[in-house]
C-alpha angles and dihedrals in degrees: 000000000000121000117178133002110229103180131346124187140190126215125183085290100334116092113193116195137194111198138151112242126183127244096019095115133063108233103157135031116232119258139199088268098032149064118222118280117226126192143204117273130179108256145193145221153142133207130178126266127222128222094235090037110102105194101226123269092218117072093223094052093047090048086057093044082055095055097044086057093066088223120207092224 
């Protein structure tokens, strides 16, 4: 789940993001009582854009774009 954008950029049909996203980072080791604990870090990706494909105006709805997409941060 992504939590915040830090920086997107667009370039020619390549869109490159920054964004925190949660349970990316180890942060505990399982015990006996436990599971592992896991934490936000600031990731990074990039996905293709198509000719006909308008990224949204509105950062929710862009949030939302970016998790349809099944990202590999």
């Amino acid at each position: 789940m992504i939590t915040k954008i830090e920086s997107l950029e667009v370039d020619k049909d390549e869109v490159f993001v920054r964004a925190i996203v949660e349970n990316m980072v180890y942060l505990y080791s399982q015990t006996l009582y436990d599971p592992p604990e896991f934490g936000p870090a600031l990731c990074e990706a990039s996905f293709p854009l198509d000719e006909e494909q308008v990224l949204p105006d509105n950062e929710h709805e862009l949030l939302q774009f970016l998790e349809d997409l099944d990202l590999n941060w």
